[in-house]
C-alpha positions as CSV (number, residue, x, y, z in Angstrom):
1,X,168.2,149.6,58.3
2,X,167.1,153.0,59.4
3,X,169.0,152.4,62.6
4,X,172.5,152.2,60.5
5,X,171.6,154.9,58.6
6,X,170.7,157.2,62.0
7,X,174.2,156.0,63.2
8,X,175.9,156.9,59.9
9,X,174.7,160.8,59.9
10,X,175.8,160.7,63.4
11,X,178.7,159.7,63.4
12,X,179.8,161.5,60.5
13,X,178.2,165.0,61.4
14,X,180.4,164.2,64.1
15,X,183.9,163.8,62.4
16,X,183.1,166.8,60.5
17,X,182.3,169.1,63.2
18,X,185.1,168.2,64.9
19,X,187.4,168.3,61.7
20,X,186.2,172.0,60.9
21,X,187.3,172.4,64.7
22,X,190.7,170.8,64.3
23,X,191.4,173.2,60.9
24,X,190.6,176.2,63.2
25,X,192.8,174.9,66.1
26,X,195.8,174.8,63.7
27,X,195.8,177.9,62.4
28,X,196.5,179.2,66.1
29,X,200.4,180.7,66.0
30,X,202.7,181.8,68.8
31,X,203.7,184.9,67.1
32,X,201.3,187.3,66.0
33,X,200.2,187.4,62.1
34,X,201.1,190.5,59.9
35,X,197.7,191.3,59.0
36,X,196.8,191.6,63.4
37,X,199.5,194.2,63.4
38,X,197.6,197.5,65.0
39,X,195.1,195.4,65.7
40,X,196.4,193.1,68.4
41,X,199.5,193.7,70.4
42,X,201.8,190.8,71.3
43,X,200.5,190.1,75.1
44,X,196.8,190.9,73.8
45,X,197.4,188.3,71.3
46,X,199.3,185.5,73.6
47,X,195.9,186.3,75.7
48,X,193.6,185.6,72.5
49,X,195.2,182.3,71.4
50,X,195.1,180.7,75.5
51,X,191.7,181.8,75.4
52,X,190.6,180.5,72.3
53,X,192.8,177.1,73.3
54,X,191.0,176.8,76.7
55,X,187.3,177.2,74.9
56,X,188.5,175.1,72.0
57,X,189.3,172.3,74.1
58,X,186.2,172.5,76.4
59,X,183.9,172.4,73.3
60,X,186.1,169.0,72.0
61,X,185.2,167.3,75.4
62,X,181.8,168.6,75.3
63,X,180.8,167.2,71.9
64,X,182.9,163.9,72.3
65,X,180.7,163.2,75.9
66,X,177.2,164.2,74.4
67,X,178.5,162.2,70.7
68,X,179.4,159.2,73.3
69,X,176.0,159.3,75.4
70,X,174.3,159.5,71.6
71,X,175.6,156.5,70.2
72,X,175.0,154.5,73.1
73,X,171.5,155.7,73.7
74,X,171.2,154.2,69.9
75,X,173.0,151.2,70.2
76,X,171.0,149.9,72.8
77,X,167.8,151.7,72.0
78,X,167.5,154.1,75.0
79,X,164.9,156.4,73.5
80,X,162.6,153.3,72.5
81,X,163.3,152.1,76.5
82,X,162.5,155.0,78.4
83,X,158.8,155.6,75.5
84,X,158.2,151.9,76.9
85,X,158.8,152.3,80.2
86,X,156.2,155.8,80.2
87,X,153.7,153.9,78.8
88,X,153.0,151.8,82.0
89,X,152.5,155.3,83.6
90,X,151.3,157.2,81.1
91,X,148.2,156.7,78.7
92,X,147.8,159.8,76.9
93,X,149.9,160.4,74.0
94,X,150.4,163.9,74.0
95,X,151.3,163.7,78.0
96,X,153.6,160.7,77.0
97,X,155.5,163.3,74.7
98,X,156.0,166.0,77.0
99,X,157.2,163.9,79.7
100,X,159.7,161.7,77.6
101,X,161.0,165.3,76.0
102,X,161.5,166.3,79.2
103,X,163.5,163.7,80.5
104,X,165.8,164.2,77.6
105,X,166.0,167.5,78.4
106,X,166.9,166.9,82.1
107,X,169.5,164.7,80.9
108,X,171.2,166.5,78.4
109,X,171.1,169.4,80.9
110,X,172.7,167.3,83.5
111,X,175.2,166.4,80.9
112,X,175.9,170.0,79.6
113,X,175.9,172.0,82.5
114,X,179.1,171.3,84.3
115,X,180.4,172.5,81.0
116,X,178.6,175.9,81.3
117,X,179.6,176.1,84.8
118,X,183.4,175.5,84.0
119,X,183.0,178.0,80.7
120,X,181.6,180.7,83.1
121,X,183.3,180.5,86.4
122,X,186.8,179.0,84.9
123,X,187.3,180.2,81.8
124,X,185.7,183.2,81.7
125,X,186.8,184.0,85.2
126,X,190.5,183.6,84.2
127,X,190.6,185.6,81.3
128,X,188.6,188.9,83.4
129,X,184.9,188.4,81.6
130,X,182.9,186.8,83.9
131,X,181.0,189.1,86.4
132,X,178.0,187.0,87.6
133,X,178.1,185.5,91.1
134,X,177.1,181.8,91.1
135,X,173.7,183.1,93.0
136,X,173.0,185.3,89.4
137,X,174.5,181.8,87.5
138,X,172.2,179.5,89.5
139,X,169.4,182.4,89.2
140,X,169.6,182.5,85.6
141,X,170.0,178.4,85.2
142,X,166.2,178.4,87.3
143,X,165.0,181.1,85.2
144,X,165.5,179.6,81.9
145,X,164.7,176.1,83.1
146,X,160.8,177.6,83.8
147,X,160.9,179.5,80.6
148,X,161.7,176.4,78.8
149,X,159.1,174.3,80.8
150,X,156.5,176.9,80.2
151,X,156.5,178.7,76.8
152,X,158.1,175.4,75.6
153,X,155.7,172.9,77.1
154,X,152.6,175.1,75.9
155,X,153.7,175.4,72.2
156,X,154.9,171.7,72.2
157,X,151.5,170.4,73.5
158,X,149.7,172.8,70.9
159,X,151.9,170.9,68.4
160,X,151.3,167.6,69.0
161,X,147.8,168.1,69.4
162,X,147.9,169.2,65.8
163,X,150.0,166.2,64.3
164,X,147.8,164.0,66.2
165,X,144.6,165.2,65.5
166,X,144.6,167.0,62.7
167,X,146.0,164.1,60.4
168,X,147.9,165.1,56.9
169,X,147.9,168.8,56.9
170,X,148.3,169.3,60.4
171,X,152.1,170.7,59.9
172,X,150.2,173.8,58.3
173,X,148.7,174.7,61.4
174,X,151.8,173.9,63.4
175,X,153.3,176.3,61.2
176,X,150.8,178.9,61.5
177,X,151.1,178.7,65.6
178,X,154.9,178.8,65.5
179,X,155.2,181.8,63.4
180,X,152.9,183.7,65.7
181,X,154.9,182.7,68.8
182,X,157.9,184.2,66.9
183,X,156.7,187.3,65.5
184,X,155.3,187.7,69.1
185,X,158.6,187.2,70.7
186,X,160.4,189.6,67.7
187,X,157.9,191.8,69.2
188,X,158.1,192.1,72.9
189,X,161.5,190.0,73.7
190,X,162.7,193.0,75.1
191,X,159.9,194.0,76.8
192,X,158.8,190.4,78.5
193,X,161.4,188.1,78.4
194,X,165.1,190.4,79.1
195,X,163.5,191.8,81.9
196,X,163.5,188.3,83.6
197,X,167.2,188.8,83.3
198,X,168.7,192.2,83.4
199,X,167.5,195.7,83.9
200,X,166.8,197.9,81.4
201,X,166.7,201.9,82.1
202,X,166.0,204.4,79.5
203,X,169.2,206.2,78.2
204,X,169.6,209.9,80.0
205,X,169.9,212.8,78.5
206,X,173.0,213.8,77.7
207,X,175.4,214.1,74.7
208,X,175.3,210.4,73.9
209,X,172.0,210.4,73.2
210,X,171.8,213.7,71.7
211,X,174.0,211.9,69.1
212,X,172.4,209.1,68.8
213,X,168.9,211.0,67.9
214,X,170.8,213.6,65.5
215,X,171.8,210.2,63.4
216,X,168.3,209.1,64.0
217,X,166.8,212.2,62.0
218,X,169.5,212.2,59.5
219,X,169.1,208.6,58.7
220,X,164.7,209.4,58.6
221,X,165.0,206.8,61.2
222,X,162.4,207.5,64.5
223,X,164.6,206.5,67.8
224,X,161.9,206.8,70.6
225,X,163.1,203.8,72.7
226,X,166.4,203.4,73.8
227,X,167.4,201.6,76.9
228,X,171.0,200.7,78.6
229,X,171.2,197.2,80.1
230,X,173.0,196.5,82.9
231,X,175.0,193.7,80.8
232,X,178.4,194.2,83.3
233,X,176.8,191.9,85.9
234,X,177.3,188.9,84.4
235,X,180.4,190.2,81.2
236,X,182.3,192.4,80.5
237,X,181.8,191.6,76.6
238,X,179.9,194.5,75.6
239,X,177.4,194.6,72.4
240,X,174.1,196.5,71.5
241,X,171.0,195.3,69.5
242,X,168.0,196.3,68.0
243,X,164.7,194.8,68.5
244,X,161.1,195.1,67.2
245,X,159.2,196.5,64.6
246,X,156.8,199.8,64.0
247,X,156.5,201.5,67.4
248,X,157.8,198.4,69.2
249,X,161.0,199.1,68.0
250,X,163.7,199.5,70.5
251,X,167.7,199.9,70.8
252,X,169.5,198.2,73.8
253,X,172.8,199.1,74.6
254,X,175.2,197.3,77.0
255,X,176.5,199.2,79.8
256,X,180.1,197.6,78.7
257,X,180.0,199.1,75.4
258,X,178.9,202.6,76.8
259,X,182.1,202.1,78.8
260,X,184.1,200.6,76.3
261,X,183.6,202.8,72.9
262,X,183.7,206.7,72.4
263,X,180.7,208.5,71.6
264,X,181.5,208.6,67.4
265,X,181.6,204.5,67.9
266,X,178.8,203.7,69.9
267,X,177.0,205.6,67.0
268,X,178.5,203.9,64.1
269,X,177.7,200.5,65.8
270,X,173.8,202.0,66.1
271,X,174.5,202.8,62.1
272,X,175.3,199.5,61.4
273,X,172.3,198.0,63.3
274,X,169.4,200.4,61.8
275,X,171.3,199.6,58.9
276,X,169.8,196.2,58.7
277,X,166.3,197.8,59.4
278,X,166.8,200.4,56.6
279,X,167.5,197.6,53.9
280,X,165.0,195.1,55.3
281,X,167.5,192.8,56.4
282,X,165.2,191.7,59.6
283,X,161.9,191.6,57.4
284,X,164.1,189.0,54.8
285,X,165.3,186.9,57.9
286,X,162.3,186.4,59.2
287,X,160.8,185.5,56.1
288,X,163.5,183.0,55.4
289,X,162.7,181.7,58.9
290,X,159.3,181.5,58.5
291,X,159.7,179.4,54.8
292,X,162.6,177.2,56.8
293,X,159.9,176.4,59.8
294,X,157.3,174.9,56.8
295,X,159.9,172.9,55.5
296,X,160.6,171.4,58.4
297,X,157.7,170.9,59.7
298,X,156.5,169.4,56.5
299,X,159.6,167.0,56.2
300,X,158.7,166.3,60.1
301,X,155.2,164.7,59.2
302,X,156.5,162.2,56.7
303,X,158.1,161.2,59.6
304,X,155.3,160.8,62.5
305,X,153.5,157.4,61.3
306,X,156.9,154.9,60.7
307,X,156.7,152.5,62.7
308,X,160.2,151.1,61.1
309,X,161.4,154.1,62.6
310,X,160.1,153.9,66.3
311,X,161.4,150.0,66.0
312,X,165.2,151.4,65.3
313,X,164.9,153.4,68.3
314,X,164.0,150.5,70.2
315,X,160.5,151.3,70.7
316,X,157.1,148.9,69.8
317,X,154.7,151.3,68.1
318,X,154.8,154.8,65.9
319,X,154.8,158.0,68.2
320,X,155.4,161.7,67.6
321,X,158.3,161.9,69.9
322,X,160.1,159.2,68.6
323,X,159.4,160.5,65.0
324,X,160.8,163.6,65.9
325,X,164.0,162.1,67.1
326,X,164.7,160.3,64.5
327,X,164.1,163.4,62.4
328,X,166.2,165.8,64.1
329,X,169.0,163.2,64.0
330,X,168.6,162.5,60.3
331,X,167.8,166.0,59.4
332,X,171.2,167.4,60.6
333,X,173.4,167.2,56.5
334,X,170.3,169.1,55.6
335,X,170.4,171.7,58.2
336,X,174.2,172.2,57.5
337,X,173.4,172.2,53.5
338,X,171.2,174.8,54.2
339,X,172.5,176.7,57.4
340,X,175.4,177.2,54.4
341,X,173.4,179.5,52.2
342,X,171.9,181.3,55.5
343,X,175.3,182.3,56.7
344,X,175.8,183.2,52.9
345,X,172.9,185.6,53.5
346,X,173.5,186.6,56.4
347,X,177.7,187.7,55.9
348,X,175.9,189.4,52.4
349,X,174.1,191.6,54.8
350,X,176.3,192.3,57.6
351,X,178.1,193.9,54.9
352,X,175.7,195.8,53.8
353,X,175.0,197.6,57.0
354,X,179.1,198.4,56.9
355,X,177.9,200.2,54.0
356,X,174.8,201.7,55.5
357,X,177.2,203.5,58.6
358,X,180.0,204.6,56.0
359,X,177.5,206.1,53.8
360,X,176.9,208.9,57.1
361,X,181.1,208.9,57.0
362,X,181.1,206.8,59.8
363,X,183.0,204.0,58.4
364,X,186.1,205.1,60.9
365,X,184.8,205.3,63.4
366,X,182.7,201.7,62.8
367,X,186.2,199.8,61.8
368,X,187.8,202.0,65.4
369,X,185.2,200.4,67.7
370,X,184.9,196.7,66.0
371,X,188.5,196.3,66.7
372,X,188.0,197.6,70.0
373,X,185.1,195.2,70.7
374,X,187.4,192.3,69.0
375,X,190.6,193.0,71.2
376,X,188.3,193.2,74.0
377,X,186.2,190.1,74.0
378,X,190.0,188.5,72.7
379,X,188.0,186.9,69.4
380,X,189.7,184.9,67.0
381,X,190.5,187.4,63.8
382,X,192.3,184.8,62.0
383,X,190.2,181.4,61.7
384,X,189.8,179.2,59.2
385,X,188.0,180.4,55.7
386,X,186.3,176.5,55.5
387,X,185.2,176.8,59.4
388,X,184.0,180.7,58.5
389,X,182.1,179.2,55.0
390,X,180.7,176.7,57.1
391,X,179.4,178.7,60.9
392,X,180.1,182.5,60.7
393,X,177.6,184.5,60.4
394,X,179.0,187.8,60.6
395,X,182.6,188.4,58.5
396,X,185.9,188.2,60.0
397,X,186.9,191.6,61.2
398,X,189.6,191.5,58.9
399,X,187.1,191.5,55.8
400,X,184.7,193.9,57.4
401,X,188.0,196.5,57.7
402,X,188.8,195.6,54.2
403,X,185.5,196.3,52.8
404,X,185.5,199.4,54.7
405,X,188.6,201.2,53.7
């Protein structure tokens, strides 16, 4: 029984994903749309539509191989197989856990990665983005396999020890130790964990930074830390971000959009970002991330002790890893229901920081440099309104211009 019903949510998370997909594949046009006049010219836009063909169709084989290997893995109960075949090795069960998580991983990495190789030095190579070398591709592959290994591995073991020997309100202390790993990392991302992967200098002195500090006192904002990234080496998609809180605070700009955007631009995009920080828009996502992690985590421990469930999977006896399978599988309607209202939130707020940036009478010069950032990463400025309900969580440039004129 629970294995049907495992199939069922899979299969039709499936269809719907790729549904959503097919909606946003037809609105794509041969001739540009009245509302991308001044915005896109006829060969940029020829450019945007191939692009957004070539990733579309990439992401279609991509799902339908991993949706394939899934169903067969179920089918003949390939997670309860390989939790069997560990337990002739293997006697402890947290051990057992993180070696059968990381075999999935491998696989699924084996399984994706030709994709990300293709995306990088095809796709993005054809349409002029990609700048990374497959030494910096292979670098960054090694780099994020030992991050995942490490961080991942100790907070998973901390986990498990939890659930397995804390018994029923274990998940609270889970919860407790995973929203200190990610206040931490909101904390010193920049500091520990970019630095693995690109260099970060302080911005010079000069007039870009003199304007960026004259908004900074205008807006009562402190800008003490702000740092160019040498982004061009592997894009050249350019973007900025702001990280951290109280005197850990920091603003990263790309090289590419230093490049890219004029001086007025680069400091409406700034706007826009402190913007968030101004009306607590960070503060409320982490919060909302923090209440999400409980309710997982919760949900997670009804879970743990069904041995019906470790029996669907083809395994003999209960285990945390095959609980947590079985979850993730089943809990994906739930995460759309609520990654909904999240992207709800989150386009509610983007907009507000619009606001924040026209407020200074930047709004211009915000709407010049996000179409200028649009027409330069070629992004899709017409999709479909179910696919944006359902996975944007920004607005469509279109409605951020509208809102800001």
């Amino acid at each position: 029984m629970y294995l049907l019903i495992i199939l069922i949510v899979v299969v039709l998370d499936f269809v719907w994903t790729q549904y959503l997909s097919y909606r946003n594949r037809k609105r794509m046009s041969p001739s540009i749309p009245k509302m991308l006049y001044g915005i896109y010219n006829d060969d940029d836009y020829a450019k945007q539509q191939e692009y957004q063909k070539a990733n579309s169709r990439m992401s279609m084989y991509n799902s339908l191989i991993s949706f394939c290997v899934l169903i067969l893995v179920l089918l003949y109960g390939g997670f309860g197989w390989l939790d069997i075949q560990l337990r002739h090795f293997i006697g402890n069960e947290i051990i057992l856990a993180l070696v059968f998580f990381g075999v999935i991983y491998f696989i699924n990495d084996i399984i994706t990665l030709p994709f990300t190789y293709y995306d990088t030095f095809v796709i993005e190579e054809r349409f002029g983005f990609n700048k990374a070398t497959k030494k910096i591709f292979w670098s960054d592959q090694l780099k994020s396999l030992l991050l995942t290994v490490v961080l991942g591995g100790i907070l998973l073991y901390l986990i498990i020890w939890l659930y397995n020997s804390l018994g029923h309100y274990a998940w609270l202390y889970a919860w407790g130790a995973i929203t200190f790993v990610s206040v931490f990392i909101t904390l010193f991302y920049s500091n520990i964990i970019v630095p693995l992967f690109n260099k970060q200098t302080p911005l010079e002195d000069g007039e870009l930074r003199d304007a960026i500090e004259n908004f900074g006192k205008e807006a009562g904002f402190s800008i003490n830390n702000i740092y160019v990234m040498d982004a061009s080496k592997r894009s050249s998609k350019a973007n900025a971000y702001f990280t951290g809180f109280g005197s850990k605070k920091r603003i990263v700009l790309y090289d590419t959009l230093i490049n890219d955007l004029s001086i007025d631009e680069i400091v409406a995009v700034l706007a826009h970002e402190i913007g968030h920080y101004k009306k607590k828009h960070t503060l409320q996502s982490m919060l909302i991330s923090v209440l999400y992690t409980g309710v997982i985590l919760f949900l997670l421990s009804l879970f743990l002790n069904n041995g019906d469930i470790a029996l669907a999977l083809g395994g003999h006896k209960a285990s945390f890893h095959l609980g947590l399978i079985a979850f993730s599988l089943l809990f994906s309607p739930i995460s759309m229901f609520l990654g909904i209202f999240l992207s709800i939130f989150s386009r509610k707020n983007e907009f507000e920081a619009d606001a924040y940036a026209a407020k200074f009478g930047l709004g211009k010069a915000l709407t010049s440099g996000l179409k200028k950032l649009s027409v330069k990463s070629l992004s899709n400025l017409n999709p479909d309104p179910l696919y944006v309900f359902f996975y944007y969580s920004h607005p469509t440039l279109l409605q951020r211009i509208e809102k800001l004129t």
